[in-house]
C-alpha positions in Angstrom: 77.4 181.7 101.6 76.3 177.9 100.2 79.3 177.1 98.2 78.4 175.0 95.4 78.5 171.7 94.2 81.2 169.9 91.9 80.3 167.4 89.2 82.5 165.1 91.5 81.0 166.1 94.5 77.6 165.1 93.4 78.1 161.9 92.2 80.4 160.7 94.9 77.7 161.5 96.8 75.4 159.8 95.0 78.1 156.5 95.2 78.4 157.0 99.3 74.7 156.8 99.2 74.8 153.6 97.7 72.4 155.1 94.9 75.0 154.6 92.2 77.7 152.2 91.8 79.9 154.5 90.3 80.1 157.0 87.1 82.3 158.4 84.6 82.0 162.0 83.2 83.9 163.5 80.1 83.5 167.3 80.2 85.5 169.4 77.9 86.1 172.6 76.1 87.5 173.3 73.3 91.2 171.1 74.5 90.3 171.3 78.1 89.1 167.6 78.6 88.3 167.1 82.2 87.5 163.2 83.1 86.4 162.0 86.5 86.0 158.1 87.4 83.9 157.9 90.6 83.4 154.6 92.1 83.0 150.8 90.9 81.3 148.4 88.7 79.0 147.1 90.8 77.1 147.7 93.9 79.4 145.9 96.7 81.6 144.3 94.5 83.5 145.2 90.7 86.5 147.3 90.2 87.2 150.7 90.6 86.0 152.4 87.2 88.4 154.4 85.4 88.1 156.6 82.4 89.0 153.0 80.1 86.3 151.1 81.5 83.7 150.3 78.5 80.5 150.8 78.9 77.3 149.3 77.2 76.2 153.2 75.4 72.8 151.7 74.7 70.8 154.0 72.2 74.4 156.4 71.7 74.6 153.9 69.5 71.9 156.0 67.1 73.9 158.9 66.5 76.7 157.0 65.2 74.5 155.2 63.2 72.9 158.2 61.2 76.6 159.9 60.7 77.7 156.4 59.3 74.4 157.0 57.1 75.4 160.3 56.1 78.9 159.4 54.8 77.5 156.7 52.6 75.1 159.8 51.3 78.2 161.6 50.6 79.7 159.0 48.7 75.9 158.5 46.4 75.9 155.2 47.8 72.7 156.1 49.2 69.9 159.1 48.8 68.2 160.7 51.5 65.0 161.1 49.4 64.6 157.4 48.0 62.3 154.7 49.1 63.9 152.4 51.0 62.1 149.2 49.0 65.2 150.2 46.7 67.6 148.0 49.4 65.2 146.6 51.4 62.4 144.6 48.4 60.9 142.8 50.9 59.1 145.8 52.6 57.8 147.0 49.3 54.3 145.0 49.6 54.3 146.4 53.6 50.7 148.2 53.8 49.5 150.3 57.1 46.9 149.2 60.2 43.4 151.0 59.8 43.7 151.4 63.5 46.7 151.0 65.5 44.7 148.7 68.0 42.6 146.8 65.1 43.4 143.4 64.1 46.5 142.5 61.1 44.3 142.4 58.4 42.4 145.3 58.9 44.9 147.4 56.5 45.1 150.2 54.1 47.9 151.0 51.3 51.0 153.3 52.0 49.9 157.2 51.3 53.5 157.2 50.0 56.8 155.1 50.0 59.3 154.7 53.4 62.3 156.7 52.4 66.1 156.9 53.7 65.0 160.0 55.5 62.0 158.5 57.4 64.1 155.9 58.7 66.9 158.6 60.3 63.9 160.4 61.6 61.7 158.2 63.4 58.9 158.7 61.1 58.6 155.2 58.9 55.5 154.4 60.4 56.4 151.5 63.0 58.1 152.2 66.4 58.0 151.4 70.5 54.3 152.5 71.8 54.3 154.8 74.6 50.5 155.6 75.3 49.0 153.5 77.5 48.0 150.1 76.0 45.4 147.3 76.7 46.0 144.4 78.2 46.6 142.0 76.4 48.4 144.3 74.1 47.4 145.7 70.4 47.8 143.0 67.9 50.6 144.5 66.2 52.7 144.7 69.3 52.0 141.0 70.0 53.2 140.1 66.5 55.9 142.2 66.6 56.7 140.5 70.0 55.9 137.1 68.7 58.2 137.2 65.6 61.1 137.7 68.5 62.1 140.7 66.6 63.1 142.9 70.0 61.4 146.0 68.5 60.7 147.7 71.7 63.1 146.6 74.2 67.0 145.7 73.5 66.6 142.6 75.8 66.4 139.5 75.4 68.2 140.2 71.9 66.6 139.0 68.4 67.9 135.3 67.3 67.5 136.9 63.9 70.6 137.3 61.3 69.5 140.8 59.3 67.9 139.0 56.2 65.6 137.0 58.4 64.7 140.2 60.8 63.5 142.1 58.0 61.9 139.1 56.0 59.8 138.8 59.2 59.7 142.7 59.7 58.4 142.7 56.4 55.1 140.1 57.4 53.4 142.7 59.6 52.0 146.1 58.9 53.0 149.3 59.4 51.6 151.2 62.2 51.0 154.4 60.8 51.4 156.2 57.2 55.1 157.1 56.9 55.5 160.7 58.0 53.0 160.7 60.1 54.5 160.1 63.2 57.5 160.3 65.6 58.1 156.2 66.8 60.8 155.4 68.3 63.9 152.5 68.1 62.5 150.3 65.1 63.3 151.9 62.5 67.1 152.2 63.0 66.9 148.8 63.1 65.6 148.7 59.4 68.3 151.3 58.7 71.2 148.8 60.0 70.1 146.1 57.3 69.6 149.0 54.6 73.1 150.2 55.4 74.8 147.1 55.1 73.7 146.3 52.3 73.9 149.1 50.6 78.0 148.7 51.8 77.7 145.3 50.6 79.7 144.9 54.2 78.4 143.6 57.4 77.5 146.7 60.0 80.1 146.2 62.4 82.8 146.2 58.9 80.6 149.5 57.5 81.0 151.2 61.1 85.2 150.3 61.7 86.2 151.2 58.2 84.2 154.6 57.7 84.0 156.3 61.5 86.2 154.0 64.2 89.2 153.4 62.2 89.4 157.3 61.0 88.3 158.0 64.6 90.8 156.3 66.2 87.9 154.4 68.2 89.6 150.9 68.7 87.6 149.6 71.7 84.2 150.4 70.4 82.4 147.9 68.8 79.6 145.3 69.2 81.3 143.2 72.2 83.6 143.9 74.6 85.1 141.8 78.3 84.5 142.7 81.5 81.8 145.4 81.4 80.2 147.1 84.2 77.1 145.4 85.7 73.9 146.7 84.2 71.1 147.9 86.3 67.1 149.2 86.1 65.0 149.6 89.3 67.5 148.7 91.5 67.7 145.1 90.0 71.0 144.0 88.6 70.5 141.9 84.7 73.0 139.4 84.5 73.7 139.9 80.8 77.6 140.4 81.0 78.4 137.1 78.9 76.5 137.9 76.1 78.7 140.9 75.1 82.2 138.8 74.8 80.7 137.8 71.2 79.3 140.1 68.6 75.7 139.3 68.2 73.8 137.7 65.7 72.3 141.0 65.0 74.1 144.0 65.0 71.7 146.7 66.6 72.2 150.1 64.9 69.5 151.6 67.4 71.3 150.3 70.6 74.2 148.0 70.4 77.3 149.2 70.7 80.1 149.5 73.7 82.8 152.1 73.8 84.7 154.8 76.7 83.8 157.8 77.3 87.2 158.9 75.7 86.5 157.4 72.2 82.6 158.8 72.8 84.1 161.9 73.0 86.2 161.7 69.7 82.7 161.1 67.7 81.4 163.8 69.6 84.1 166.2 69.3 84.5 166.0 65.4 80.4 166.5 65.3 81.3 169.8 67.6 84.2 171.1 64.8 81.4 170.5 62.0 82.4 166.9 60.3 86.3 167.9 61.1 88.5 165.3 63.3 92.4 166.1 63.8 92.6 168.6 60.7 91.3 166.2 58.6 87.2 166.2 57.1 85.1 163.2 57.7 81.6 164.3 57.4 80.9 167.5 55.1 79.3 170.6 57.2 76.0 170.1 55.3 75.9 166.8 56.8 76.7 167.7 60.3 73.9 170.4 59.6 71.8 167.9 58.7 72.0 165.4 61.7 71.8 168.5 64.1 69.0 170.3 62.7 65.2 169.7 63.4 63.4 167.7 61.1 59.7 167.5 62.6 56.7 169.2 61.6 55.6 172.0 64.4 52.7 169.7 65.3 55.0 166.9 65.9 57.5 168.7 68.1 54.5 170.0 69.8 53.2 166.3 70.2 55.8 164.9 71.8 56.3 161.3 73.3 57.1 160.0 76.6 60.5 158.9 75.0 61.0 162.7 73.1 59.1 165.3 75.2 57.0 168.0 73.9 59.0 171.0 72.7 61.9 169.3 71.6 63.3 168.5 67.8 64.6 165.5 66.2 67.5 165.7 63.3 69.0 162.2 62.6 70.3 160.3 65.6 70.0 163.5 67.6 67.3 165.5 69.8 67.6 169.4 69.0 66.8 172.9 69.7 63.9 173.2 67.3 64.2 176.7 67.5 67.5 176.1 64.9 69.1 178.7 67.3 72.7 176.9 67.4 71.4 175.2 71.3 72.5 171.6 72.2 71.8 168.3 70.5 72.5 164.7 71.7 70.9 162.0 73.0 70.7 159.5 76.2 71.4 155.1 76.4 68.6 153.4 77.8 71.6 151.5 80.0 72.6 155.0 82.0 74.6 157.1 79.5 73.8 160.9 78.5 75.5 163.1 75.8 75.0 166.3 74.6 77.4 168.9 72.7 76.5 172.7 72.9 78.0 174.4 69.9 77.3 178.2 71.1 79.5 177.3 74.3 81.6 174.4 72.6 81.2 172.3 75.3 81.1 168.8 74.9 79.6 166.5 78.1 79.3 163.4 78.6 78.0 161.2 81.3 78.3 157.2 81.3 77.1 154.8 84.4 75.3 151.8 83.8 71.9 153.0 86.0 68.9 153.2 83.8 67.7 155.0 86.6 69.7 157.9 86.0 67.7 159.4 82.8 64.6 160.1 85.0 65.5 160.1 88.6 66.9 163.8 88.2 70.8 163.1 87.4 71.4 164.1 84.1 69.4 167.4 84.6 71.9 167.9 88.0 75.3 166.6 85.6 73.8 168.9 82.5 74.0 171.9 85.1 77.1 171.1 86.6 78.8 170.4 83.7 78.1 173.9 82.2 79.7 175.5 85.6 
């Protein structure tokens, strides 16, 4: 009889190997919360990582993002069907690309206004390209990548204070018709600057005062000491000093650090339906709202090399399309993985710092082990 494998089991294996440098995993049920800290920092080297250690959560920083942008619905500080020229003038004169791969000028006028709601979806008309391109690359992309605006990869970070991203944001054209389309990262970039000014507050301020401080989340944030080093294709980036000061820009779509503790906090009171520690944060509709597919059939059909074919997308959140109660959550482009499965009320979380692990096979082994 093949007896079989523990969550620990696998990933220790996976550190003896010298695949990983180590891992923590949160999985829990309802209040069974089982935590296991497997290995170090940093390949050869680091600390031993324990369930404290904070970790760079990379795009986990989009699902905070949309809740924080459905509490300020809640308090009609801002509507899920309004443009978004309301907040943001300068992209009001934006127009769209004839052809994605034609030159700047080549242009047509928006079939309809960017709204709140485009912006938590993915679908305001400008995002991270993931068919094959030319080379050199479409002119958009080389704008986009000339105006140092760090649209399509986190790294190196924008220079830009928010006023100045989106006043150079708001230069170039959109890529396609608003609603067309499911493009990924930008445009939770767009939504930081909309929220903070609709907050009148700087991100970081709108983000402590209405989730982390209610939450109890005191170590996540924008910057943090000490974290783990970060690796992609076995190569370590040496970007560890840049996170002991907040940035210039705080990323909505990818910035944030936290534990897999505090992680688990958001996480849980999305799993009791807007409810942490008795008391209500976010209203049910709103929870409903974030976890609930907001694509067309064609474009959960479509899919994208970042959100495969079949699957839905509510705000911040991939989900069962099918509306069927399944899991939602999302993966960190640095090595972290989330989801919450409401009809087993299982949370699971997984955090290394390995991009590698969101296509070398791990988080399909840890989404199987952690249901056993």
């Amino acid at each position: 009889m093949v007896v079989p494998m523990t969550l620990h089991e696998f990933l220790s294996a996976r550190v003896e190997r010298g695949e990983l440098p180590g891992a923590v995993t949160l999985v829990a049920r309802e209040d069974d919360v089982r935590v296991d800290a497997v290995g170090s920092t940093a390949f050869g080297a680091g600390v031993p990582l324990t369930r404290d250690t904070v970790f760079r959560i990379a795009s986990l920083t989009k699902p905070v993002l949309a809740a924080a942008a459905m509490l300020l619905v809640e308090d009609d500080v801002i509507d899920l069907e309004e443009p978004v020229h309301r907040l943001l003038p300068e992209l009001a004169g934006q127009r769209v690309l004839a052809r994605i791969d034609g030159p700047l000028t080549g242009t047509v006028p928006l079939t309809r206004p960017v709204t709140v709601e485009d912006l938590l979806t993915f679908r305001m008309g400008t995002g991270t390209i993931t068919e094959p391109s030319v080379n050199p690359p479409f002119p958009i992309v080389a704008a986009l990548d000339e105006q140092q605006l760090a649209v399509n990869v986190p790294y190196p970070r924008t220079p830009w204070e928010p006023d100045e991203w989106l006043r150079r944001f708001a230069t170039l054209p959109l890529m396609t018709q608003p609603g067309e389309k499911w493009q990924y990262n930008t445009a939770y970039e767009v939504l930081s600057v909309l929220l903070a000014r609709a907050a009148r507050q700087p991100l970081g301020e709108v983000l402590r005062e209405r989730l982390f401080d209610p939450l109890g989340m005191r170590r996540t944030g924008f910057s943090a000491e000490g974290l783990p080093v970060q690796y992609a294709g076995g190569a370590a980036r040496d970007d560890g000093e840049i996170w002991t000061r907040d940035p210039v820009f705080p990323s909505g779509a990818g910035g944030l650090v936290s534990t897999v503790d505090e992680f688990h906090t958001f996480a849980r009171m999305l799993l009791n339906r807007g409810v942490h520690g008795g008391t209500r944060l976010l209203s049910e509709q709103a929870v409903e709202l974030m976890t609930t597919n907001r694509l067309t059939p064609a474009q959960v059909a479509a899919g994208d090399a970042i959100l495969p074919a079949g699957t839905g997308w509510g705000f911040g959140v991939a989900v069962d399309p099918t509306g069927s109660g399944g899991e939602y959550g999302w993966s960190g482009g640095a090595g972290t993985h989330w989801f919450n499965s409401p009809r087993e009320h299982l949370t699971a979380i997984l955090f290394t710092q390995v991009s590698d692990v969101l296509w070398d096979g791990t988080t399909a082994e840890f989404r199987k082990l952690a249901y056993s």
